[in-house]
C-alpha positions in Angstrom: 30.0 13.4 40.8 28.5 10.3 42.5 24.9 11.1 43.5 24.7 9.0 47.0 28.4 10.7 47.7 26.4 14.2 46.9 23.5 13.5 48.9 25.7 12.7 51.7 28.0 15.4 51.7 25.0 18.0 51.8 23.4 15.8 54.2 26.6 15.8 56.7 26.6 19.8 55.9 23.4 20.5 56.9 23.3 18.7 60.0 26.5 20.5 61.1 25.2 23.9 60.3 21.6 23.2 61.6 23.2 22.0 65.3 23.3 25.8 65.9 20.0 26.0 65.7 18.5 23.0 66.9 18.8 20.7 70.3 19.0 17.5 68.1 19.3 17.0 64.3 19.5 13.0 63.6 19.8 11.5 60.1 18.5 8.8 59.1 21.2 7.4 56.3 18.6 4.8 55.4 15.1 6.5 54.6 13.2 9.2 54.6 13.7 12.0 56.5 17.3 12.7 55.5 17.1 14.8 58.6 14.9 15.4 61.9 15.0 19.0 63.7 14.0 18.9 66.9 14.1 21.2 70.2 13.7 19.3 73.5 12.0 16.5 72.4 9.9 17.9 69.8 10.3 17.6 66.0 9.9 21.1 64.9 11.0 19.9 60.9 11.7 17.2 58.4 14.3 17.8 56.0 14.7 15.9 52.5 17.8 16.0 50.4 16.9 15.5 46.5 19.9 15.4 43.4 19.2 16.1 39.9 18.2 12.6 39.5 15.9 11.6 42.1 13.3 14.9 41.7 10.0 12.2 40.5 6.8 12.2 40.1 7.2 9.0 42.6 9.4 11.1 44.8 6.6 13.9 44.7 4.1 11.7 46.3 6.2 10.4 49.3 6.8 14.4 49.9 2.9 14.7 50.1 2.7 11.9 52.3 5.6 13.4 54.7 3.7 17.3 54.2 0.1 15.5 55.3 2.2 14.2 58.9 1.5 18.1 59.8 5.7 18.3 60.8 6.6 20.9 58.7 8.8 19.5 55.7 12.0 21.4 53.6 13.2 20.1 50.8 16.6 20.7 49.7 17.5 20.5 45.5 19.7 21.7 43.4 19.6 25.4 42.6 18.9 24.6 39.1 16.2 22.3 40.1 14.2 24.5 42.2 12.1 25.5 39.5 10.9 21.9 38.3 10.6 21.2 41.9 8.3 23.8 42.9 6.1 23.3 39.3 5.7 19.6 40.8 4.8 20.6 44.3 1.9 22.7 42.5 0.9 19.8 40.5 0.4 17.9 43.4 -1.1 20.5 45.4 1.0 20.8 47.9 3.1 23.6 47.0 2.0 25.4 50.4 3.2 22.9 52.3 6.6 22.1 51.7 9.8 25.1 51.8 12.4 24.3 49.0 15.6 25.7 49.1 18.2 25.1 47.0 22.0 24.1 46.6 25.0 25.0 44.9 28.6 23.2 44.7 30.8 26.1 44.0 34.6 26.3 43.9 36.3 29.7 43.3 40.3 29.3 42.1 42.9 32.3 42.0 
């Protein structure tokens, strides 16, 4: 699967699910945040969506600049990325400062 159309697709999901429980969730198709969270004016959260290929070293030092902002930052990867991901954040030393959760494309047939 295309890696933008994946990125997206979460992207587009997680702002619809997240509406419920924030005022305003904006993207920003462009850069970085993939998402803001905010409550009346107030970013609460930053949100990052990573794919299999763009989990970097590079990558991992833009998440420590967006952690040091003091607006708590979630990253979303692929479930069977999360590992790597959280090994890097400890690298870096900023493993306390970021949540990770994961994702999973699943489709179930009869």
């Amino acid at each position: 699967m295309n890696e933008k159309l994946l990125h997206d697709l979460i992207v587009d999901y997680l702002k619809q699910k997240l509406s419920n429980e924030y005022n305003e969730v904006k993207t920003n198709p462009e850069g970085t945040p993939d998402l803001t969270l905010s409550n009346h004016g107030l970013i609460l959260a930053m949100l990052e969506v990573e794919t299999e290929h763009t989990i970097t070293a590079e990558k991992a030092e833009k998440w420590k600049e967006m952690a040091e902002s003091g607006t708590k930052l979630i990253l979303m990867v692929p479930k069977n990325s999360k590992i790597r991901v959280t090994e890097l954040l400890w690298q870096i030393g900023i493993a306390d400062k970021i949540s990770v959760g994961s994702y999973d494309i699943v489709i179930n047939m009869p």
